[in-house]
C-alpha positions in Angstrom: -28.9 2.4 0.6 -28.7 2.6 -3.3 -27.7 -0.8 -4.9 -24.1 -0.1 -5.5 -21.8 -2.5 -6.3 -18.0 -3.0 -5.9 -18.0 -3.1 -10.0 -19.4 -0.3 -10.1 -17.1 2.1 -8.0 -13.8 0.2 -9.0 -10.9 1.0 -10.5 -10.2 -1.4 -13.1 -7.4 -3.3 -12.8 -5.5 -1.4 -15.9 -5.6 1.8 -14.8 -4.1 0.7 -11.1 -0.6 0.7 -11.0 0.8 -2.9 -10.9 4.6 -4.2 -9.9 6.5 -7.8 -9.9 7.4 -8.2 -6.2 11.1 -8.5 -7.5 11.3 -5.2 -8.1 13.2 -2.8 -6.0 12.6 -0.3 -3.4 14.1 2.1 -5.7 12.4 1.1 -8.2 9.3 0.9 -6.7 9.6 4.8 -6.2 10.2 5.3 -9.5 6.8 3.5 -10.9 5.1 4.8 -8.6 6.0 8.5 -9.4 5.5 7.3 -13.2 1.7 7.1 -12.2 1.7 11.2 -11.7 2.3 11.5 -15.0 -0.1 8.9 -16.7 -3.1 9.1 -14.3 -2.1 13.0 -14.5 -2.6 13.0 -10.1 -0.9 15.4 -7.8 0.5 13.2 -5.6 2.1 9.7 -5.7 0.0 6.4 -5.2 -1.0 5.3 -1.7 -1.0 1.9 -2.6 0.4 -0.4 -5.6 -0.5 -3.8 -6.3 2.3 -6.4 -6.0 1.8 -9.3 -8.5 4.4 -12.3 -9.0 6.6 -12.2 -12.6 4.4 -13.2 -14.5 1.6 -11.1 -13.3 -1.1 -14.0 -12.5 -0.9 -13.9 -9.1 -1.3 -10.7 -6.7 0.6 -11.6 -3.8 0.8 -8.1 -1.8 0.3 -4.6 -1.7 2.9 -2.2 -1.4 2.3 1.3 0.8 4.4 4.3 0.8 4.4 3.3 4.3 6.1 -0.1 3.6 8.8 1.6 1.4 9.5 4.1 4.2 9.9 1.3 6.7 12.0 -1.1 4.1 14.1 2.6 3.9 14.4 3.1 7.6 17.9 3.8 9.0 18.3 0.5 11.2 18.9 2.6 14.5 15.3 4.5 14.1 13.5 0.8 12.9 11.0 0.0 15.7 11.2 -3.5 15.4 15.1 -4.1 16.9 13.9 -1.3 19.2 11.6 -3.4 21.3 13.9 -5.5 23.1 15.7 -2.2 24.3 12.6 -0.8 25.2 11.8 -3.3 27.5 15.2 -3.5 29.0 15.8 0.0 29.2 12.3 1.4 28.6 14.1 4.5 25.8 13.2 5.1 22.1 15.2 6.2 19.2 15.5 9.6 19.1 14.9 10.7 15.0 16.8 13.9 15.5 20.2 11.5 16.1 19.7 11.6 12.3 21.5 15.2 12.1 24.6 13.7 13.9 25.4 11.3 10.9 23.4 12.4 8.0 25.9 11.0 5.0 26.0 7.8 6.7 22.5 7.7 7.1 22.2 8.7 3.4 24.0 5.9 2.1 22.4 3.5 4.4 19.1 4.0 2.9 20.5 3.9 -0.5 21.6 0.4 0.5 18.3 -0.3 1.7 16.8 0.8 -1.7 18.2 -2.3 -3.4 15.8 -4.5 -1.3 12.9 -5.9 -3.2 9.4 -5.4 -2.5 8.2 -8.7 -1.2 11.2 -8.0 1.4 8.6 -4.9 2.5 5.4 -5.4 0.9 1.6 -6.3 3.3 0.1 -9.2 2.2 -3.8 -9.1 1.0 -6.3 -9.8 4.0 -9.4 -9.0 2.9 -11.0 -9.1 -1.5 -14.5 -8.4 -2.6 -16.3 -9.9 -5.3 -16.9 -7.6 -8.3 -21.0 -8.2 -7.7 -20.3 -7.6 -3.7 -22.7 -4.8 -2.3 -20.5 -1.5 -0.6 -21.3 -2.5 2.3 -18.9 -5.7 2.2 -16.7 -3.4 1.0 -17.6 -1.5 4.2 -17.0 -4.2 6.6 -14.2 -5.6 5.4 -12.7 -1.9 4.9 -13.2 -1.7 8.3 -12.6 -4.7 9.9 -9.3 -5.2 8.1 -8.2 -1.4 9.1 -7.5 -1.5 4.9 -8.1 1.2 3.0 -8.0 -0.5 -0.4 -9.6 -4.2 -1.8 -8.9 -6.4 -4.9 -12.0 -6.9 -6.3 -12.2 -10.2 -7.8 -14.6 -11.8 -11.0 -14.5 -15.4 -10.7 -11.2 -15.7 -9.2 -9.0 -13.6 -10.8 -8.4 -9.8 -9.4 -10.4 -6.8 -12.1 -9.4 -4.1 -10.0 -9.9 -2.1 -6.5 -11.9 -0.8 -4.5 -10.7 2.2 -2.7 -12.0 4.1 0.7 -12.0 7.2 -1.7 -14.9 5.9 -3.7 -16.8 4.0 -1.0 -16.8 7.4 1.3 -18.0 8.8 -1.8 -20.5 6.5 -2.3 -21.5 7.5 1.7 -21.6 10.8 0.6 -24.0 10.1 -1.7 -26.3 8.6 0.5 -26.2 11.5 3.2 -27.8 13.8 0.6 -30.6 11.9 -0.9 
């Protein structure tokens, strides 16, 4: 396996879009389709960095997943479901959407005004910037995370993201 390390498949820290965890669920979507236009990508990031005010400490990550789930009409969220479910063994039905759908508009424009730390998945796994990939790898892997802080001497420099360590496999399968 070539000698790659995490520093040098990164992506530093300044070009990774950053937020305070104060900020909104609505505004949230609104950084994050800000980063079309200055990374100049097709599509919205997967995955921002949430950092406290100050922007010191990194305290999260915030997925388009998390934002969808922070938006979720409270009859469709899986979590009050479970009870139910066990009770009753049904499950929300997503097309019950259609029966409502103003209501269910303005409930998730409610929902918007949460704030990301409401939402947001904290950090379980970082790799040192001098880390070999396959660190990255396992902790990739064992984590079920698809992107990692990389850290130089404490403090975060950047990421690490599955997109660059699969390339980085690719590599390897065609010497």
């Amino acid at each position: 396996m070539r000698e790659t390390l995490a520093r040098d498949i990164m992506v530093p820290l300044e070009e990774y879009p950053c937020i305070p965890h104060t900020l909104t669920l609505r505004d949230a979507i609104e950084e994050m389709a800000v980063q079309i236009l200055r990374q100049k990508q097709a599509t919205l990031p997967r995955v921002v960095l949430v950092f406290d005010d100050d922007f010191c400490e990194l305290l999260g990550v915030l997925r388009r997943r998390d934002i969808m789930r922070g938006l979720e009409p409270g009859f469709l969220v899986s979590g009050s479901l479970d009870y139910s479910k066990k009770l009753f063994n049904i499950e929300a039905d997503p097309n019950l959407a259609e029966l409502s759908f103003d209501r269910i508009v303005a409930h998730i424009r409610q929902r918007a005004g949460r704030q990301v730390r409401e939402v947001m998945t904290p950090i379980t796994a970082t790799v040192n910037h001098d880390d070999h990939i396959t660190k990255a790898i396992y902790e990739m892997v064992n984590k079920n995370t698809s992107m990692l802080p990389v850290l130089k001497d404490g403090e975060i420099v950047g990421v690490l993201r599955s997109v660059e360590v699969l390339g980085e496999l690719a590599l390897l399968m065609n010497p």
